[in-house]
C-alpha atoms as a printed R data frame, in Angstrom:
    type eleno elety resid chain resno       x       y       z
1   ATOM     1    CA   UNK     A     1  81.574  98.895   7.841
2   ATOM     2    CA   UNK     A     2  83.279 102.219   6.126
3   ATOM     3    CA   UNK     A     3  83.652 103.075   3.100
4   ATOM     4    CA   UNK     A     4  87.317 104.469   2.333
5   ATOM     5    CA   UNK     A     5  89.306 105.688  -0.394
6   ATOM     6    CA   UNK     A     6  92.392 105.821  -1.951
7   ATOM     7    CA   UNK     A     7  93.588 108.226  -4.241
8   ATOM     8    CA   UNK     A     8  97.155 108.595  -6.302
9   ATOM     9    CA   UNK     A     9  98.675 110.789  -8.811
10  ATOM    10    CA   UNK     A    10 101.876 110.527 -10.107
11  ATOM    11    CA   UNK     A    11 103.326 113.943 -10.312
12  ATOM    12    CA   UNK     A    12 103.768 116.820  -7.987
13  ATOM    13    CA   UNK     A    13 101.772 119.167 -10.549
14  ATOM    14    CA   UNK     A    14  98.654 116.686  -9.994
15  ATOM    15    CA   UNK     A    15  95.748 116.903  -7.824
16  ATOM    16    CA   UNK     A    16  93.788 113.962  -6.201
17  ATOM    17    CA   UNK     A    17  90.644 116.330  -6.457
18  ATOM    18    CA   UNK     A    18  89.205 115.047  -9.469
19  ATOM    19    CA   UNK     A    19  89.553 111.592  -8.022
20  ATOM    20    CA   UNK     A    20  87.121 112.625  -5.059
21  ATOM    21    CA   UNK     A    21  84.634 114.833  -7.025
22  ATOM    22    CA   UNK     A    22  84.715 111.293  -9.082
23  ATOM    23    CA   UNK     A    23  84.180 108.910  -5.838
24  ATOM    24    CA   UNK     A    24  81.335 111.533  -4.288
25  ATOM    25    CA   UNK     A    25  79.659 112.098  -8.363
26  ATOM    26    CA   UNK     A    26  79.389 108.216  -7.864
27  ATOM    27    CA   UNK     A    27  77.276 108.199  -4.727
28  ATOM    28    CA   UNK     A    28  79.754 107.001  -2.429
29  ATOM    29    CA   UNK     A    29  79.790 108.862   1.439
30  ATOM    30    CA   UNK     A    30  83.616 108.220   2.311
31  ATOM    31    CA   UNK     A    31  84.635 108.241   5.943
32  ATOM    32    CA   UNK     A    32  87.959 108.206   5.406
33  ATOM    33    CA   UNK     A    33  90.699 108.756   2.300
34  ATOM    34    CA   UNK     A    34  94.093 107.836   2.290
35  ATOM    35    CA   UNK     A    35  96.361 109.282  -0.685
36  ATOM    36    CA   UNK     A    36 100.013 108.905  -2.516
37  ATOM    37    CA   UNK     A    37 100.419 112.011  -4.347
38  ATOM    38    CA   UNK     A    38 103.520 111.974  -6.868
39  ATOM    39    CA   UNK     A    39 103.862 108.901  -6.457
40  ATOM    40    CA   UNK     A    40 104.575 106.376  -9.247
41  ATOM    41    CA   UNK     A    41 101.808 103.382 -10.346
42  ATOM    42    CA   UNK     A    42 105.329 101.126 -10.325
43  ATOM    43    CA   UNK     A    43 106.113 101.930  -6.981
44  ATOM    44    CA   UNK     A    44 105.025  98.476  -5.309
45  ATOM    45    CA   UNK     A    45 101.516  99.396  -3.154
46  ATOM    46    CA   UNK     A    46 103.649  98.070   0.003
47  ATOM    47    CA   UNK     A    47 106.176 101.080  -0.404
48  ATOM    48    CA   UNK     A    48 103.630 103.784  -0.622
49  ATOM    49    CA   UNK     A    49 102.976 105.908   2.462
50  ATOM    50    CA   UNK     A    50  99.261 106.122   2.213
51  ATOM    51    CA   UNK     A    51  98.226 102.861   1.074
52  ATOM    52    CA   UNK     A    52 100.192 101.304   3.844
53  ATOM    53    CA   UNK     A    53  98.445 103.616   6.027
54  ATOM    54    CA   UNK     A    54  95.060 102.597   4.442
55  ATOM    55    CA   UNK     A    55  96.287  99.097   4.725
56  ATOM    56    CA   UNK     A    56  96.516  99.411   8.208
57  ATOM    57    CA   UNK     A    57  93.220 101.192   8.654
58  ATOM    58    CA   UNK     A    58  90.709  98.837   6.882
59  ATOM    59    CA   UNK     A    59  88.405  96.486   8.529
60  ATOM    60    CA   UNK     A    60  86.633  93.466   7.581
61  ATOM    61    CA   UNK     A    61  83.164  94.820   6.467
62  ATOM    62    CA   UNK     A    62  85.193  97.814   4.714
63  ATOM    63    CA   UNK     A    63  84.788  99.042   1.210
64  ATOM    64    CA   UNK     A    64  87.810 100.338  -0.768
65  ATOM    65    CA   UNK     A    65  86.392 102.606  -3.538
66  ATOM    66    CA   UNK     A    66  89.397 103.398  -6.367
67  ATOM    67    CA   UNK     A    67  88.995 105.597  -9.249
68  ATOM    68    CA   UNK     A    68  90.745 103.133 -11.627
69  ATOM    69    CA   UNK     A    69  92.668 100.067 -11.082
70  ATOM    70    CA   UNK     A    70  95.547 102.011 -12.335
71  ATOM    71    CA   UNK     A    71  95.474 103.798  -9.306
72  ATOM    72    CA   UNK     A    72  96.792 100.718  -7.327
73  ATOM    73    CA   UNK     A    73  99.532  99.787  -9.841
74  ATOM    74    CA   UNK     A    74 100.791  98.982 -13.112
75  ATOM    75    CA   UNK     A    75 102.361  95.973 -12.486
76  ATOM    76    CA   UNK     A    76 100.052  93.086 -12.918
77  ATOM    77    CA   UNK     A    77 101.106  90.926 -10.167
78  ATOM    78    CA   UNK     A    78 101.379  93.606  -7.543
79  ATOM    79    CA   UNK     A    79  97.587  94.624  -8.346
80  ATOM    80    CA   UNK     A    80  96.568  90.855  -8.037
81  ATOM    81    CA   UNK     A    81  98.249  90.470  -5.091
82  ATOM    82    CA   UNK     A    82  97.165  94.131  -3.578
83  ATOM    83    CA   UNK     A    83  93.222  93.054  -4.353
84  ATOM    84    CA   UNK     A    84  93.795  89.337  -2.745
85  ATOM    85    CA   UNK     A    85  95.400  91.034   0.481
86  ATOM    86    CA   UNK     A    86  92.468  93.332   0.898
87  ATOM    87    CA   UNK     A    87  89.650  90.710   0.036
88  ATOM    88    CA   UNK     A    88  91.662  88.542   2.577
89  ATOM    89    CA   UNK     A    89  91.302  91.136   5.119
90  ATOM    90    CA   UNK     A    90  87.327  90.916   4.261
91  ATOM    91    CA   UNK     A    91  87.228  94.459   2.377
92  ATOM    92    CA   UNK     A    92  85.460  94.988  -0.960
93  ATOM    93    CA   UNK     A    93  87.499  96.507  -3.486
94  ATOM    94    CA   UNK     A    94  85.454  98.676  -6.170
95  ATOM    95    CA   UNK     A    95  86.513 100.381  -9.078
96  ATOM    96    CA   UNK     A    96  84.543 103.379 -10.544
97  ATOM    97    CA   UNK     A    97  86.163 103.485 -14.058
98  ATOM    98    CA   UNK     A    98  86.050  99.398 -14.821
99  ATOM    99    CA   UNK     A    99  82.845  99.651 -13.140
100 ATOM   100    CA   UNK     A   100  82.823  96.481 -11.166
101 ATOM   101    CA   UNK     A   101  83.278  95.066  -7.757
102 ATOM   102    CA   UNK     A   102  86.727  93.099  -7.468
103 ATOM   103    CA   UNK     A   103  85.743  91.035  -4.869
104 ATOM   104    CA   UNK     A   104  82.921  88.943  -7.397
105 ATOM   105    CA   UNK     A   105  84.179  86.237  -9.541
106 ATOM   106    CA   UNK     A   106  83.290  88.030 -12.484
107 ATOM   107    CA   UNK     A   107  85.194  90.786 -11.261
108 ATOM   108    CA   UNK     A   108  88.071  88.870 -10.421
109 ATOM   109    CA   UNK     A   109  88.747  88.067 -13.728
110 ATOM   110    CA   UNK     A   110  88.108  91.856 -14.773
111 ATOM   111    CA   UNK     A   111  90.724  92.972 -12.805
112 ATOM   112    CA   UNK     A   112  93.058  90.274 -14.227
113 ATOM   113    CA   UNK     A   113  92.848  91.504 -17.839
114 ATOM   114    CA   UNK     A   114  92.531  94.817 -16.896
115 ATOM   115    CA   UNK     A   115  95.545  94.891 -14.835
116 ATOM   116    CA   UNK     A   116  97.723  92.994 -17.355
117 ATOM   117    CA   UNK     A   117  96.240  95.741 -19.840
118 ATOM   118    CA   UNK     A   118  97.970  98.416 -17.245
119 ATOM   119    CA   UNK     A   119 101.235  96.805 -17.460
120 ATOM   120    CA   UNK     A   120 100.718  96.670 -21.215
121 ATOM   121    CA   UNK     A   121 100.432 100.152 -21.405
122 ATOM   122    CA   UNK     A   122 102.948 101.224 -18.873
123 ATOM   123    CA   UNK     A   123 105.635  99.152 -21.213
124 ATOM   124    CA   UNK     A   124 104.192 100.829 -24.667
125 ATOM   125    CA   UNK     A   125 104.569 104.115 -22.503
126 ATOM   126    CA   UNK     A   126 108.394 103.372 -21.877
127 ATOM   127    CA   UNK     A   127 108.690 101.673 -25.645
128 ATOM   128    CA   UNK     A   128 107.729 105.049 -27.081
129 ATOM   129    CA   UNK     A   129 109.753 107.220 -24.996
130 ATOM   130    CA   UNK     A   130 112.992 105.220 -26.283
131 ATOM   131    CA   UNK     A   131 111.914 105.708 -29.537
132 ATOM   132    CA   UNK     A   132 111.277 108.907 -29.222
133 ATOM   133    CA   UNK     A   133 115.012 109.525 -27.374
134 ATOM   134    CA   UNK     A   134 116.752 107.471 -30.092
135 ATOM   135    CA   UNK     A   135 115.054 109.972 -32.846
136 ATOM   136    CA   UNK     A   136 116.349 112.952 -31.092
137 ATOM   137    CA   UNK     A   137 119.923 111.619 -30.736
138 ATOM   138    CA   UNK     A   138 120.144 110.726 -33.974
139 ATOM   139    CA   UNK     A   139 118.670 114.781 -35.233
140 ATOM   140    CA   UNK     A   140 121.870 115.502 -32.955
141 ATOM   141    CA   UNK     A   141 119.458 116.406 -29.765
142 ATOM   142    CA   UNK     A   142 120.945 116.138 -26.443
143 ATOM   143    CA   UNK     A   143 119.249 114.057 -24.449
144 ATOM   144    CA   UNK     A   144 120.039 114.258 -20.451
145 ATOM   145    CA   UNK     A   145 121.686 116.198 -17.967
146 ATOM   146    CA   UNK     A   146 122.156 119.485 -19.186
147 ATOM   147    CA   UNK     A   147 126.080 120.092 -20.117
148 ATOM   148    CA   UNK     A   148 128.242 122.017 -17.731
149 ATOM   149    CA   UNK     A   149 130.997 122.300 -19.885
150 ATOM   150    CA   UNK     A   150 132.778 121.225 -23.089
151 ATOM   151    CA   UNK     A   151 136.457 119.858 -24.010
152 ATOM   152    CA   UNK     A   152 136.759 123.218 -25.449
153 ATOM   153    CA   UNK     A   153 136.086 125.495 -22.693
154 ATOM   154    CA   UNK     A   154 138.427 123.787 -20.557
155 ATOM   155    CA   UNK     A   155 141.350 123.827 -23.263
156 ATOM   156    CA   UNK     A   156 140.958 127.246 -23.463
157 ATOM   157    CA   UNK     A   157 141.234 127.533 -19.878
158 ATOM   158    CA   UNK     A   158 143.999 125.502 -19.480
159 ATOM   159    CA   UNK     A   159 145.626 127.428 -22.514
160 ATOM   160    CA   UNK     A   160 145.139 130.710 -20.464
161 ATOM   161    CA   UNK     A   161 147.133 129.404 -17.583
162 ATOM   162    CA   UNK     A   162 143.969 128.846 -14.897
163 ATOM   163    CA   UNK     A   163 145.183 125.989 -12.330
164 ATOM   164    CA   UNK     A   164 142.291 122.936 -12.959
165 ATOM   165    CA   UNK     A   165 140.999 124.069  -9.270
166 ATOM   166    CA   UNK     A   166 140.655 127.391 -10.794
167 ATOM   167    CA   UNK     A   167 139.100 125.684 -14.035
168 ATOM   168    CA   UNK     A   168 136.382 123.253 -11.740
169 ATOM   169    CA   UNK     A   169 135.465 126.343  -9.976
170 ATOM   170    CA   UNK     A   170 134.872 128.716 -13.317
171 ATOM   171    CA   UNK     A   171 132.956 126.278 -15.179
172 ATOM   172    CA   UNK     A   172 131.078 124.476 -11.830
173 ATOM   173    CA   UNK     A   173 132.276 121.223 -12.412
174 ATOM   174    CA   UNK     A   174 133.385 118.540 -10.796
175 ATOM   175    CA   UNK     A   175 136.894 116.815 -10.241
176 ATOM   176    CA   UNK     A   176 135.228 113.656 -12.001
177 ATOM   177    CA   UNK     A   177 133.917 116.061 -14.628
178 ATOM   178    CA   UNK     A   178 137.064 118.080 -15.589
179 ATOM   179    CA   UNK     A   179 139.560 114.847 -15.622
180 ATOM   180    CA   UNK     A   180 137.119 113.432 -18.385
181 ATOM   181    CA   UNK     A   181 136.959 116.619 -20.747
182 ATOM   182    CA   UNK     A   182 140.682 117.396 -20.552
């Protein structure tokens, strides 16, 4: 009977540390932690290193303590599905921020609405950030990969007399890339 954790963040410039100050604030003596650092809440919990690692590890008897339900996923059905794997396995899932235990019927229907609430958020996330592209575009922003080179530049080339293996090389661009601006 352990108690383990599991810890995510979802970019390389985040730290898992105020997840465990969190965990250990809330009274809870971990024997073990098991963390996905920049790792994506819509990456599916199965194709994350260490919470297939975890999964392996825990025991019936076992507590899982999470930060957040978000810190298992985003996507509704994968959370659902993550929680009824572990409670299958006989471990108790609790979450410090909802503040309930997952593995109660009351808490079972918690994590439902909280979890759907996730995926809400994770698709008003991705709603705003194509808003917020199509504005740009339309102030004449350019949104993307930065740009090599223009039509222009390699006209000018050309016009100078520079072979296009010459012109790829000068500007860095690609075959691909200097058939579609001439």
């Amino acid at each position: 009977m352990s108690i383990i954790a599991y810890t995510r963040v979802s970019t390389s410039d985040q730290t898992v540390e105020n997840q465990k100050q969190s965990i250990t604030e809330a009274g809870y003596t971990v024997s073990k932690y098991f963390t996905d650092e920049a790792v994506s809440g819509s990456v599916q919990s199965s194709e994350r290193t260490g919470f297939k690692a975890m999964l392996n590890y825990v025991r019936e008897g076992d507590t899982l303590i999470v930060t957040a339900i978000d810190r298992l996923g985003r996507n509704t059905i994968d959370v659902l599905s993550t929680v009824e794997l572990l409670q299958s396995k006989g471990v108790k899932v609790i979450s410090l921020r909802e503040g309930f235990d997952l593995s109660t019927p009351v808490g079972k229907a918690m994590l439902t609405m909280m979890a759907g609430l996730a995926s809400l958020e994770k698709d008003l996330i991705a709603e705003r950030r194509t808003a917020g592209i199509k504005r740009a575009q339309s102030e004449g922003v350019h949104c993307g990969r930065p740009i090599k080179a223009t039509s222009e530049q390699v006209h000018e080339l050309i016009a100078r007399g520079l072979s296009p293996k010459a012109i790829m090389n000068e500007l860095n661009i690609s075959k691909a890339t200097y058939y579609r601006l001439v």
